[in-house]
DOMAR-218351 format. One record per residue: residue in one letter; x, y, z of N, C-alpha, C, O, CB in turn. Coordinates in steps of 0.05 Angstrom, whole numbers, plus 5000, padded with zeros to 4 digits. Glycine has a CB too. Layout:
BEGIN
AXYZXYZXYZXYZXYZ;...
***
This chain:
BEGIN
X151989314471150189084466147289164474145489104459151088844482;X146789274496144289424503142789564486140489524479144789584519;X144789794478142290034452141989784422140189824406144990514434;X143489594417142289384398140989094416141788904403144889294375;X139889034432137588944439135189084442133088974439137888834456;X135289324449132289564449131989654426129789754423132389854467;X133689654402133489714371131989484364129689514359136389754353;X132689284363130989044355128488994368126688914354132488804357;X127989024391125489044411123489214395121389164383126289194442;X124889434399123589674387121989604361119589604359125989894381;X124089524335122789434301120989284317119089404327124889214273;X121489014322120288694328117388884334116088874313121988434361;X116189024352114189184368113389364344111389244336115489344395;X113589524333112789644307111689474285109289514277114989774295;X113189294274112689054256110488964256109088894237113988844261;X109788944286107888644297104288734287102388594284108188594346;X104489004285102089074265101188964241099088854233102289304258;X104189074227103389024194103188674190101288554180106289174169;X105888524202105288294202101988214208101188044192107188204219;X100188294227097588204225095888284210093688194214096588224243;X096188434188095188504170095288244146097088074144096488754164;X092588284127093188054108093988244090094288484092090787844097;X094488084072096388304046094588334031092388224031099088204026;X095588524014092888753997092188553977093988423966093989123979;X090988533975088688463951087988153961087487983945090188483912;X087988123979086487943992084587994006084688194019087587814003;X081287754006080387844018079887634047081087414047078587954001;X078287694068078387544085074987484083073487644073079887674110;X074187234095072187084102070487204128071087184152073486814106;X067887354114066887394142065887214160065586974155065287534142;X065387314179064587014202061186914192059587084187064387144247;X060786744192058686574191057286534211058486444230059286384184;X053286594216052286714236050986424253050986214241050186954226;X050386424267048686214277045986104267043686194269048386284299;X046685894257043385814251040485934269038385954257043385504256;X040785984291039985984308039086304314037286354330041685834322;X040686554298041086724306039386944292039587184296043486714307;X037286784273035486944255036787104237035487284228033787114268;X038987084230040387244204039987104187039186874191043387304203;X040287214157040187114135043087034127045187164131038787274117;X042886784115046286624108045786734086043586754075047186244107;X048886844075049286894049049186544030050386344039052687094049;X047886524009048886273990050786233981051086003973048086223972;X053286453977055086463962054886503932056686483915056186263967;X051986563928051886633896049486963893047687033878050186273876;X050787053913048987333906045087343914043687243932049387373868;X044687493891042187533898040187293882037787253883041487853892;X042687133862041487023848039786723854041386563864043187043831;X037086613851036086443857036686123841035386013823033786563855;X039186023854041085793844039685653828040685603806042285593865;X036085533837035685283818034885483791034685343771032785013829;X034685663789034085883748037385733740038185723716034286483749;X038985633761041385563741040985293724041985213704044085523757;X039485213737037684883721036884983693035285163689033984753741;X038384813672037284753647039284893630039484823606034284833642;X041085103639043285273626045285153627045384923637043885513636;X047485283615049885073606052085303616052485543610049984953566;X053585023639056085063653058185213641058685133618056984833659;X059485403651061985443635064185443659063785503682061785733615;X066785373646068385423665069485703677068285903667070085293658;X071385763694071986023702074486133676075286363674073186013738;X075385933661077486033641076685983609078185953590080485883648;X073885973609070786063590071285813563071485833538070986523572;X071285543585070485223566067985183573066985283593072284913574;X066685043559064784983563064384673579065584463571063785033541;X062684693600062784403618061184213613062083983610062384423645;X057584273610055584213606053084283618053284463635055884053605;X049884153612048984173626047884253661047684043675049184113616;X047384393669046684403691043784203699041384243693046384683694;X044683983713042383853713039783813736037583723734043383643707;X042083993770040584003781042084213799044484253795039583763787;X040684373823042184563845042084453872039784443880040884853847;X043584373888042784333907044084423927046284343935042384153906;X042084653939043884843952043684753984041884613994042885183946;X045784863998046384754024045284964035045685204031049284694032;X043084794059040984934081042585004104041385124122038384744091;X044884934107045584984141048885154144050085254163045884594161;X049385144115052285354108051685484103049285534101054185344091;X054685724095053485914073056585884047057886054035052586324089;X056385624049058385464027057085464000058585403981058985124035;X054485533995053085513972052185353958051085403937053885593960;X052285133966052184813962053384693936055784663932049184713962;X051484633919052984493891051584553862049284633858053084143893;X053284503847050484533816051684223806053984163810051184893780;X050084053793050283793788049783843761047683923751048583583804;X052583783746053283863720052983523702052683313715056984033721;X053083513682053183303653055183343642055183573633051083333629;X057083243638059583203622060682963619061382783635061383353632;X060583013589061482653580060582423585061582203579063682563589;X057782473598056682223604057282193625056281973629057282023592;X058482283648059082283675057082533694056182733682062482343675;X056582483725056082703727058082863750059282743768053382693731;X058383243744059283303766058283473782056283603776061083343763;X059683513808058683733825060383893834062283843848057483673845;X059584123824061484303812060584603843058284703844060484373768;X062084653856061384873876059185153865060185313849064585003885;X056585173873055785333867056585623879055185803870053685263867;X058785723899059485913909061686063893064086013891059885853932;X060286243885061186483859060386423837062086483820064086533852;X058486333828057786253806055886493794054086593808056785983808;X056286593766054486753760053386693729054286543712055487023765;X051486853730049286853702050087053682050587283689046086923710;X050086953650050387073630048486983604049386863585053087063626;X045387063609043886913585043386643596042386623618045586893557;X043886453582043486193579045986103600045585933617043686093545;X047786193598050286103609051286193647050986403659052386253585;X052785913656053386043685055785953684056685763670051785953714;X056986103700060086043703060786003730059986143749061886273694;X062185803731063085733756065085803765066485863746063185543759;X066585853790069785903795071985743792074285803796070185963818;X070785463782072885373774074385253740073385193718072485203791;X076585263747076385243721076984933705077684753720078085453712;X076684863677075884703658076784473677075184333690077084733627;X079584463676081084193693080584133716080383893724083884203696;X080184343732079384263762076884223764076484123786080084463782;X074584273750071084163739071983923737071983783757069384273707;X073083823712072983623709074583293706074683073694072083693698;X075583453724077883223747076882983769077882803782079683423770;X074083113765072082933793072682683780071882473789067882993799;
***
């Protein structure tokens, strides 16, 4: 009973690495700095300057079209990226500006058609 409780000790103790590992092709969230701390917050949309997304037309992440972009309003104290305030159907939405990128006229958001426009 002994050499199989130190066999299992033993795995359980080897294991306890990989288990803290995230699994591959994930990525993890870096830490977020202090307001306070003179770093620059990432926006969540690159190098790109959010309100140029004003006046171009939304697309979803599975390439529908949403609408208008009618306004940006990016968040000063995250680095959540704040929002893009979309036109659709006569409704309006706000659609996460974090990952959103530029193609021409067109931006795409990370989310896609149904989950846009479910608000």
């Amino acid at each position: 009973m002994k050499p199989l409780l130190i066999a299992v000790a033993l795995a359980a103790s080897l294991a306890s690495p990989v288990l803290s590992q995230p699994a591959p092709g994930t990525a993890t969230q870096p830490a977020v700095p202090a307001l306070n701390s003179g770093e620059e917050v990432d926006s969540g949309v690159g190098a790109t300057d959010p309100q140029s997304f004003v006046g171009r037309v939304a697309m979803s992440a599975d390439g529908r079209e949403i609408g208008p972009i009618r306004e940006a309003e990016m968040a000063s104290d995250t680095s959540d990226g704040g929002v893009l305030v979309v036109e659709h159907g006569g409704r309006t939405l706000r659609l996460p500006a974090a990952g959103a990128s530029v193609a021409g006229e067109r931006v795409t958001v990370s989310s896609t058609f149904e989950r846009a426009t479910a608000n």
